[in-house]
Structure formats: structure tokens, C-alpha cells
C-alpha positions in Angstrom: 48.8 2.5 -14.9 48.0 -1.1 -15.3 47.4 -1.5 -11.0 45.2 2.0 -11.2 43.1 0.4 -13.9 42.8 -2.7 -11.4 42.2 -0.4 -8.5 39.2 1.2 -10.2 38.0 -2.0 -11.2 37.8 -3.8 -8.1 36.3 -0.2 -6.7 33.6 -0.6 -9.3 32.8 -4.0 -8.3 32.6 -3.0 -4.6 30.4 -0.2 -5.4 27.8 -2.8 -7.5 27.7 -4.6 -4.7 27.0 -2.2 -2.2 24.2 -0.9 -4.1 22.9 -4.5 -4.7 22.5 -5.7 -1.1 21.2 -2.1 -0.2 18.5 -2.0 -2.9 18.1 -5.8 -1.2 18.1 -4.4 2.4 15.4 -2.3 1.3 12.9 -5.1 -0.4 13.3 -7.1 3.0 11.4 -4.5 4.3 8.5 -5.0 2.1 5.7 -6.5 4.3 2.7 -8.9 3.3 -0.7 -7.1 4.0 -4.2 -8.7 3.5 -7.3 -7.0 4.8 -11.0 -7.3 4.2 -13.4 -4.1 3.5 -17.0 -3.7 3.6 -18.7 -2.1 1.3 -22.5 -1.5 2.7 -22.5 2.2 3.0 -21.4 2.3 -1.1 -21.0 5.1 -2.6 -18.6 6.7 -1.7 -17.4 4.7 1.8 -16.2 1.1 2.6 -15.2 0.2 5.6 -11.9 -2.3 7.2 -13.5 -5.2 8.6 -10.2 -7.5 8.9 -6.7 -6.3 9.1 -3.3 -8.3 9.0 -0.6 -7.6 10.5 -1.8 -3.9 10.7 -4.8 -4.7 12.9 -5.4 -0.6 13.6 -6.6 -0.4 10.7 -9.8 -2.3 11.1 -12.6 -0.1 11.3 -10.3 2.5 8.5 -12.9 3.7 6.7 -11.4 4.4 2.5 -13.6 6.9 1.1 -14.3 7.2 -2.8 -13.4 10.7 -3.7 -15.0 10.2 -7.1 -17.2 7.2 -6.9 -18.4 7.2 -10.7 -14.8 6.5 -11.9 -14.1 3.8 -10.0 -15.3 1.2 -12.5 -12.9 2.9 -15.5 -9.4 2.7 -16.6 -8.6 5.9 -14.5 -9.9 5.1 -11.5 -11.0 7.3 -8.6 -8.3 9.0 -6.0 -9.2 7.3 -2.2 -8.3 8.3 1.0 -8.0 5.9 4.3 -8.6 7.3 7.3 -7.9 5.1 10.7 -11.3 4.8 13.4 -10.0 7.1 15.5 -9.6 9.6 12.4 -6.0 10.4 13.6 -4.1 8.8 11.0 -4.8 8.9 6.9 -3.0 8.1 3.9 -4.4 9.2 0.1 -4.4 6.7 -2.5 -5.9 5.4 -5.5 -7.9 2.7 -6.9 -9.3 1.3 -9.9 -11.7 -2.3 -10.3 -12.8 -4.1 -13.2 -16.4 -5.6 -13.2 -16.1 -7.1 -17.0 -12.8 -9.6 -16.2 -13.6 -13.0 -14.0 -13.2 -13.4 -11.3 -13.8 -9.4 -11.1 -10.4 -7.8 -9.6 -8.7 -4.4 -9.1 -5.5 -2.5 -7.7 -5.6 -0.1 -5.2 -2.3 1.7 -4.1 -1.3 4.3 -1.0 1.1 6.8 -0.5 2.3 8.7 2.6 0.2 9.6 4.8 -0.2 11.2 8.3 0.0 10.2 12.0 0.3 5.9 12.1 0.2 6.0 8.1 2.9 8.5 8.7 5.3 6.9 5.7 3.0 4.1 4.6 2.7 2.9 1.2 1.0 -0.1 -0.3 0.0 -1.7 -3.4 -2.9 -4.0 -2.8 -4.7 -6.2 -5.3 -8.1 -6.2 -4.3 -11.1 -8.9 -5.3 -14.2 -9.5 -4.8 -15.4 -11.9 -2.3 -19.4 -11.8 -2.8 -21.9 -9.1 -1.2 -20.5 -5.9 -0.2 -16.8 -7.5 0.5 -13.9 -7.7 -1.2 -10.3 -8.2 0.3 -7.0 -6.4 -0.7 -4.0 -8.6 -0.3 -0.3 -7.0 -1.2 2.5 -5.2 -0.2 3.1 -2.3 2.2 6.4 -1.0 4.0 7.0 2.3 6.3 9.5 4.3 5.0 10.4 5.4 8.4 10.2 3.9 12.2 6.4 3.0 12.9 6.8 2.6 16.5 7.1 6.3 17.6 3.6 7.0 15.7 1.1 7.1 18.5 -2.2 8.2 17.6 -4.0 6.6 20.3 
């Protein structure tokens, strides 16, 4: 009894472990995104003026679906769609005007051609005029390189 009980226990252990440097496997993947949008055309439509790493997604334009809500603790639901309007992702954003330096969070979810699997949580500020950046985290949760939606 007393070497099944130490069996199970060092089973245990092994399991832990193989969880922990999955759920570790799958954080590495995680990658650093910072863009810059332009926000001229405002409401409802800013557009991707600077993109890294992802540069196909300058000229993504990220429409406002309800423009007025924006500015509130709910938010507004977005949608990004690449220039060649072949790939998109939904989303959603909120910004606060009344905190300084004025900030918000915008975060994506799926998506469809190049976006295919994107998601991202990007905190986004204001940078003066109609820019602000977004700087955060993205990962595919499948293999980016067979999208081609060139």
C-alpha cells in the first residue's frame, strides 16, 4: 500500500509539472505588439498608421460600431479590418478622457483570413491630435504562416 501511495504521489507531481511548463509553453507565445492609429476620419473610423511586428496591419482600418459609447465604462464593440479588406478580427474598446494622461484598453478576438486566430489586448493612449498608439499583447492560436490573403 505504502509504495502505491508513493506511486500516485510522484504521478501527481509529474502531472503538476506537465501542466506548469505547458501553461508556460503557451505564454512564450505571447508576442509584444505596438501600433499607432489615426484618428482623422472620427466617428466611427481610425486608421493603422504604424504596425510592429505585424506590419500588414498598417493601413487596418478599426471601425467604431457604436461611436457614442466609446467614452463610457462599457465601451463600444470594434472591428479591424486589414487594407486589402481580406482579413478582420471583432473586438472591443473602451477610453477614458477624465484620467491623465487620458488612456484606454482595447481587446480582439478571432478573426478571419490573416487575423485568422488573433487575439490581443492593447492598452491604448493618446499621443496628441488624432493619434493615439496601442501597445500590448497578441498571440495566434494557430500557424500564421499558411494565412495568405494577399
Amino acid at each position: 500500500m505504502r509504495g502505491l501511495k508513493r506511486f500516485l504521489a510522484t504521478a501527481g507531481v509529474v502531472a503538476a509539472m506537465t501542466v506548469i511548463t505547458g501553461t508556460a509553453s503557451l505564454a512564450s507565445d505571447s508576442h509584444r505588439l505596438s501600433m499607432v492609429k489615426n484618428c482623422a476620419a472620427w466617428p466611427p473610423t481610425c486608421v493603422v498608421t504604424a504596425s510592429t511586428p505585424l506590419g500588414f496591419m498598417v493601413g487596418s482600418v478599426i471601425t467604431y460600431l457604436t461611436p457614442a459609447t466609446l467614452g463610457t465604462p462599457a465601451g463600444t464593440d470594434v472591428r479591424i479590418d486589414t487594407a486589402n479588406g481580406k482579413s478582420s478580427a471583432p473586438g472591443h474598446c473602451r477610453f477614458d478622457w477624465t484620467v491623465t494622461p487620458p488612456a484606454g484598453l482595447c481587446t480582439f478576438t478571432s478573426g478571419s483570413g490573416k487575423l485568422s486566430g488573433f487575439a490581443a489586448r492593447l492598452s491604448v493612449a493618446y499621443l496628441g491630435g488624432p493619434d493615439f498608439s496601442l501597445i500590448g499583447t497578441y498571440t495566434f492560436d494557430r500557424d500564421n504562416d499558411d494565412q495568405n490573403d494577399d
